[in-house]
C-alpha positions in Angstrom: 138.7 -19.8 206.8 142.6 -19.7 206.9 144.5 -16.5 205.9 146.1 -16.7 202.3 149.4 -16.4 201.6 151.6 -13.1 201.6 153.1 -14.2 199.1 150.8 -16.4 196.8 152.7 -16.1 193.3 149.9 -14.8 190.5 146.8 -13.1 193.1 144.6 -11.8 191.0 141.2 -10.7 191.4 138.7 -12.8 191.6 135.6 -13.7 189.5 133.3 -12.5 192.7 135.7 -9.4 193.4 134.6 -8.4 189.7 131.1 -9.3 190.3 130.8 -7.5 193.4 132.4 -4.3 191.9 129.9 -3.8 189.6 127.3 -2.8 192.3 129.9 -0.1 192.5 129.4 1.2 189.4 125.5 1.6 190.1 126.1 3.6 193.5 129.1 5.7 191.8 126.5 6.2 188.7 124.0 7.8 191.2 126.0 9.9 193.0 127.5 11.0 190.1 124.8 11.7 188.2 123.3 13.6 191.2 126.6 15.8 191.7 126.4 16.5 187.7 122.5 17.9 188.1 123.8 20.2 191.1 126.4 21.6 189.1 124.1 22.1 186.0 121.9 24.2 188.4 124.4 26.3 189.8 124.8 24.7 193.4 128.0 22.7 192.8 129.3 23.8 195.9 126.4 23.8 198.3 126.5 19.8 196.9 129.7 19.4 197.7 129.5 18.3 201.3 126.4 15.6 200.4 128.8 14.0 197.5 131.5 13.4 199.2 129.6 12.2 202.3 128.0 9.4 200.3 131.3 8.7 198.4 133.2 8.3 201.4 130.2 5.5 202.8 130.8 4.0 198.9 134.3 3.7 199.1 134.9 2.3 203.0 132.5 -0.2 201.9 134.7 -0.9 198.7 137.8 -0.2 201.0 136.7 -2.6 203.4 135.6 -5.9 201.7 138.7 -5.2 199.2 141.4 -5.4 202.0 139.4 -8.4 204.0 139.1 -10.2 200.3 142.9 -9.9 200.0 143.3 -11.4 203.4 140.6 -14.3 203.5 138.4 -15.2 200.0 138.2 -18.6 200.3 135.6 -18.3 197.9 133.3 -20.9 199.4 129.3 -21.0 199.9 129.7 -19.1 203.5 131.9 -16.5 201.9 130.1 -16.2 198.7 126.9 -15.6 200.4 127.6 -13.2 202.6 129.3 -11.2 200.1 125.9 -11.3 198.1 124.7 -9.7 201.2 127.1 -7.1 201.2 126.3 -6.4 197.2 122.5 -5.9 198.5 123.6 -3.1 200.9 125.2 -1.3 198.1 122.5 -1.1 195.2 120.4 0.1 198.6 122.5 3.0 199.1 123.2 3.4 196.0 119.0 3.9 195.8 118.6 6.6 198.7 121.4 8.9 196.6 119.1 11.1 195.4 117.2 11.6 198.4 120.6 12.2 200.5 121.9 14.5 198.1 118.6 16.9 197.4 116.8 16.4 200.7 119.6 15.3 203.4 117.3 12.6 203.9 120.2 9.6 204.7 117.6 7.2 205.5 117.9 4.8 202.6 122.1 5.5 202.9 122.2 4.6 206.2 120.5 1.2 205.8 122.2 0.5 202.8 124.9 0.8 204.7 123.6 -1.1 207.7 123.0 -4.0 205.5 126.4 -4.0 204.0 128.0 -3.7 207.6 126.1 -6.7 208.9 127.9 -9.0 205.8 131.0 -7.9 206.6 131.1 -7.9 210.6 129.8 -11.4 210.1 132.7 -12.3 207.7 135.3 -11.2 210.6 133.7 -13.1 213.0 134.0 -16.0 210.8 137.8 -15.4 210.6 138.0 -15.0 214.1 136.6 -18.5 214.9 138.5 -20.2 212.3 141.9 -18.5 211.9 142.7 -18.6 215.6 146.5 -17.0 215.0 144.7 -13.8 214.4 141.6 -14.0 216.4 142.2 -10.9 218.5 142.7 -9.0 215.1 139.6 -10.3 213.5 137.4 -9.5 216.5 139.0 -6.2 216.7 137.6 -5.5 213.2 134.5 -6.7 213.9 134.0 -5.4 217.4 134.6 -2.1 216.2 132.7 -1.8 213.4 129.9 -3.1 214.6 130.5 -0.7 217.3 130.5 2.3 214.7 127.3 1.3 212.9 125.4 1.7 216.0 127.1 5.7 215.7 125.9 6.0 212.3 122.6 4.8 213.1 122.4 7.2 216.8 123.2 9.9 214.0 119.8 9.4 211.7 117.7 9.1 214.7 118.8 12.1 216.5 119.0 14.3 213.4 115.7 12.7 211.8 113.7 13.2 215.3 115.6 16.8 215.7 117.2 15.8 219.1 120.3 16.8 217.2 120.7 20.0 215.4 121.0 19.8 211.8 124.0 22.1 211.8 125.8 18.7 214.4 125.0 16.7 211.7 128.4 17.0 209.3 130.4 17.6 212.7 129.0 14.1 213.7 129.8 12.6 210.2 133.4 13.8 210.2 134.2 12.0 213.8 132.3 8.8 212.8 134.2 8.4 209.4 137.5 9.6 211.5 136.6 6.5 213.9 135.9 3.8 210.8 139.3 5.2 209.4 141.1 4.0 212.9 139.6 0.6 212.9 141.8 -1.1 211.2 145.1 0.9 212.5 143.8 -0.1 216.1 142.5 -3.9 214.9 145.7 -4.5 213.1 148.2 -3.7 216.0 147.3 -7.1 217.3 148.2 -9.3 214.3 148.6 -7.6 211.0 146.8 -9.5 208.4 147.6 -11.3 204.9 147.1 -8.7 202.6 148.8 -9.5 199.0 150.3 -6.5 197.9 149.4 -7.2 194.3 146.4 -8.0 194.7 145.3 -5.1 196.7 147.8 -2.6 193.9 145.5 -4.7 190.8 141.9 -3.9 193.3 142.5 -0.7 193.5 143.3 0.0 189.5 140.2 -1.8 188.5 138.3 0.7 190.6 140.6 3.5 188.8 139.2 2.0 185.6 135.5 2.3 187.0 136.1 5.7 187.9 137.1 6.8 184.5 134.4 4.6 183.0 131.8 6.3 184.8 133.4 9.9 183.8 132.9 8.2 180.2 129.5 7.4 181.0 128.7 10.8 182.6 130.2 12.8 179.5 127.7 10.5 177.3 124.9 11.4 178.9 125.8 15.2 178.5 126.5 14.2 174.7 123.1 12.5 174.3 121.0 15.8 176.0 123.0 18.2 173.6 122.2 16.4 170.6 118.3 15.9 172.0 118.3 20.1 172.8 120.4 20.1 169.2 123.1 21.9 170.7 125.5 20.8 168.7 128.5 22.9 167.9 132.3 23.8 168.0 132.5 24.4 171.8 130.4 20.6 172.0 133.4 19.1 169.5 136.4 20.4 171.7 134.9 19.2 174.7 133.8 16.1 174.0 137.6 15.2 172.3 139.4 17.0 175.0 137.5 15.3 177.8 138.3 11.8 176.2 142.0 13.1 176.2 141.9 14.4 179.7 140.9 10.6 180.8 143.1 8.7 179.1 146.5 10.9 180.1 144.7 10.6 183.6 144.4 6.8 183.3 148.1 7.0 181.7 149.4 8.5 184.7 147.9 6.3 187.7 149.7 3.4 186.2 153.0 4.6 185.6 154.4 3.9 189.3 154.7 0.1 189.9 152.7 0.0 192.9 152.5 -3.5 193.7 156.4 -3.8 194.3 156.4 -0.9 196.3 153.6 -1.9 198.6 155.5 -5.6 198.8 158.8 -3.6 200.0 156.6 -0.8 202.5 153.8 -2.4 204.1 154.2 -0.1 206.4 153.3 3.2 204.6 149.9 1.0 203.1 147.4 3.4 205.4 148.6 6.5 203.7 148.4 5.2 200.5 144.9 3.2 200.4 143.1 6.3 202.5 145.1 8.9 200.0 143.1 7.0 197.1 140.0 8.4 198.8 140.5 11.5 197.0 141.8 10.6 194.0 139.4 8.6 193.6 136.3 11.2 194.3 138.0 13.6 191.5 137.9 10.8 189.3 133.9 10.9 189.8 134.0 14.8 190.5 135.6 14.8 186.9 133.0 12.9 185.4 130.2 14.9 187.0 132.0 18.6 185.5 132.4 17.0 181.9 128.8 16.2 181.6 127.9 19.2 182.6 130.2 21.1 180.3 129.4 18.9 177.0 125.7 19.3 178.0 126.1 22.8 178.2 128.5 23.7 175.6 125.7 25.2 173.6 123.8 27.2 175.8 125.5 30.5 175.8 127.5 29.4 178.8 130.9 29.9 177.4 132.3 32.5 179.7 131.2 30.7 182.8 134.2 30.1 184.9 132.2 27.6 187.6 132.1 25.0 184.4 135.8 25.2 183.7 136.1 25.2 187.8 134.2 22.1 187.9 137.0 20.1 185.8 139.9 21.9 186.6 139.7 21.5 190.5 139.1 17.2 190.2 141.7 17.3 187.8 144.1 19.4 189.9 143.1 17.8 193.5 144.1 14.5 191.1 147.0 15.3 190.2 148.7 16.3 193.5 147.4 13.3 194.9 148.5 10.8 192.4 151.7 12.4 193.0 151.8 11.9 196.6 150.2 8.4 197.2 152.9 7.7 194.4 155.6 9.0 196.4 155.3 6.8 199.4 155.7 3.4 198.2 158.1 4.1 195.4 161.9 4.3 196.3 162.5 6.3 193.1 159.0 8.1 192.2 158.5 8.4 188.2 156.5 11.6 188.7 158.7 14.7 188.6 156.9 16.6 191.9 158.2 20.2 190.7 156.1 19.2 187.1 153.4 17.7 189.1 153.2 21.0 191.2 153.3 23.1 187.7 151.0 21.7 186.4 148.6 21.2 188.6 148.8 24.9 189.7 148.0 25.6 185.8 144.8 24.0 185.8 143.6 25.3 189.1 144.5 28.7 187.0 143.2 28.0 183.3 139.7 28.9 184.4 140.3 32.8 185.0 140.8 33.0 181.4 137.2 31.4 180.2 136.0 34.9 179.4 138.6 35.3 176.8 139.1 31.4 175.5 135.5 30.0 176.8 134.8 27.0 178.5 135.5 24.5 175.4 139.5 26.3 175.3 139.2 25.8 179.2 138.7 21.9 179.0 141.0 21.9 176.2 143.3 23.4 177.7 143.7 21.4 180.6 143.7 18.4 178.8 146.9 19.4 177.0 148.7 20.1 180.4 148.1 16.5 181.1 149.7 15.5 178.2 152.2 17.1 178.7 152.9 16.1 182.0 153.0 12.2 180.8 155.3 13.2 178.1 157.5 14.9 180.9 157.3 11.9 182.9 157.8 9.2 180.6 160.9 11.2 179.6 162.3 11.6 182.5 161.6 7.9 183.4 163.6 6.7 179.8 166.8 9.1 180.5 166.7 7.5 183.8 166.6 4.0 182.9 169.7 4.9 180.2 172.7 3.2 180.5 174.7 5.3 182.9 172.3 7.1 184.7 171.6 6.4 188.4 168.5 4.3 189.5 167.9 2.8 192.8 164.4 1.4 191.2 163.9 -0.7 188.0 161.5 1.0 185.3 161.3 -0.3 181.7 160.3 1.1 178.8 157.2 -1.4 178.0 156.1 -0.5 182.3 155.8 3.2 181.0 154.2 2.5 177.6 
């Protein structure tokens, strides 16, 4: 197991990588689907906590084999097995969702995540006995990690058995995922590793694409119970065309900032930018969970509930800002305008105060406009910058912004 090339002209993903990312899509399904039926019965907030603690153990897992994978898929029978493992520990987790989320019972989670853990320590240790140039860094991965999942596994014993208050147990979460997130800031100080910058910029717009796939999904299954509870109407319309809107000009704006190129040319600034996608990427499933549960209930007489146009218009706002910023700091030149970013995002955080006069359907339609506009902003602004003339210290064409 020798480290790939930095450089390696044409890294794409793999056939494995797109295998393995579709164990994703269960786990994101489920915790999805579980934030979506909070919302529905009015405890969107009080579920909060519990979806984003399960996202975050989704995407360090996702997070973790994605950077390694960059670094070291040989692809052979060690590697591919092992990363079947892995894919096991996953559609675990993604199984104890519903207990986590309802009951606070992270049982099922936690061994999920055990399991997953186990495949991956296993592939560092591997890299440390055969890619002796970075030995110290690959045993600094794996040391610590394995180190970590006997925290997360101190954690369910001593809230399950009640040695630890249940009111320690998010305090205890938050240091534990603080730790994960320093693992690989501490394990790469010895030897960085051979990430491809491509590669990782293509990884993490496939998982984009999932994200927005399962917001699809979600927004069908809200379709399919108002058309079962015949609940089909206006508001149901407007919703259902404005949410598919609201996705694409999301899935428009991700990939107008060449990422790739600007990881290549700031290595440096790739921590900011891979844990920023954290929270782009749980809006992206936040978003999904609000649209189902706004098309579901488009014909219940909820139409002056401003929690429903909340629970699009904060994913979409957090979204925004954060696309913006992770944007920001590997581009020289950043496509996104920040004082339109900043505009608009502060509109759709607003939009919902006015549901009692335009209801939730002009709420979600509403906000779906703003982010057309703000692609139309930013592709013209992109265009008079690329004219002959005008000053650019970074290269953007017309068919990279169409």
């Amino acid at each position: 197991m020798s480290a790939r090339a930095i450089d390696e002209p044409h890294r794409v993903s793999s056939q494995l990588e797109l295998l393995f990312d579709l164990t994703f899509v269960v786990a994101v399904a489920a915790v999805t689907a579980q934030f979506a039926h909070d919302i529905a019965g009015g405890h969107g907030l009080a579920g909060l906590v519990p979806f984003l603690q399960v996202f975050f153990a989704i995407w360090w897992a996702w997070m973790n084999f994605t950077w390694f994978a960059s670094s070291y898929d040989t692809d052979d029978v060690a590697y591919r097995l092992l990363t079947m493992v892995q894919m096991a520990g996953v559609l675990v987790l993604a199984a104890g969702v519903p207990a986590a989320a309802s009951h606070s019972a992270y049982g099922v989670i936690t061994l999920g995540y055990l399991v997953m853990r186990v495949g991956l320590v296993a592939q560092w240790l591997r890299a440390g006995l055969e890619d002796p140039a970075r030995r110290r860094t690959a045993f600094r991965y794996a040391g610590g990690i394995a180190f970590l999942q006997l925290g997360w596994l101190s954690r369910l014993v001593l809230v399950e058995t009640g040695v630890l208050p249940a009111s320690f147990g998010l305090p205890f979460f938050v240091c534990l995922a603080a730790l994960e997130l320093a693992v690989p800031w501490w394990a790469e100080r010895a030897r960085a590793t051979n990430w491809h910058p491509h590669h990782i910029a293509e990884r993490y717009g496939l998982f984009t694409i999932i994200l927005l796939g399962e917001s699809v999904l979600a927004a069908s299954r809200g379709v399919g119970r108002a058309l079962e509870a015949d609940a089909v109407g206006g508001p149901f319309v407007v919703i259902a065309v404005a949410g598919l809107i609201l996705l694409f000009a999301l899935w428009w704006l991700y990939f107008l900032g060449p990422a790739g190129d600007g990881l290549s040319d700031r290595r440096h600034r790739s921590y900011l930018w891979g844990y920023g996608h954290y929270g782009i990427f749980a809006a992206l499933a936040a978003l999904g969970a609000g649209l189902e549960v706004t098309v579901e209930k488009s014909g219940h007489g909820v139409a002056a509930s401003p929690a429903l146009g909340y629970a699009v218009a904060v994913p979409v706002g957090v979204c925004l800002a954060l696309l913006w910023a992770v944007h920001v700091l590997v581009v020289a030149e950043p496509v996104m305008v920040p004082a339109a970013v900043l505009g608009c995002a502060v509109v759709v955080l607003s939009l919902p105060l006015a549901t009692p006069w335009i209801g939730v359907a002009g709420v979600v339609a509403a906000i779906a406009a703003v982010c057309v506009l703000l692609v139309a902003v930013t592709i013209w602004t992109a265009a008079a910058g690329s004219r002959p003339g005008a000053r650019r210290h970074d290269h953007v064409t017309d068919d990279e912004l169409t």
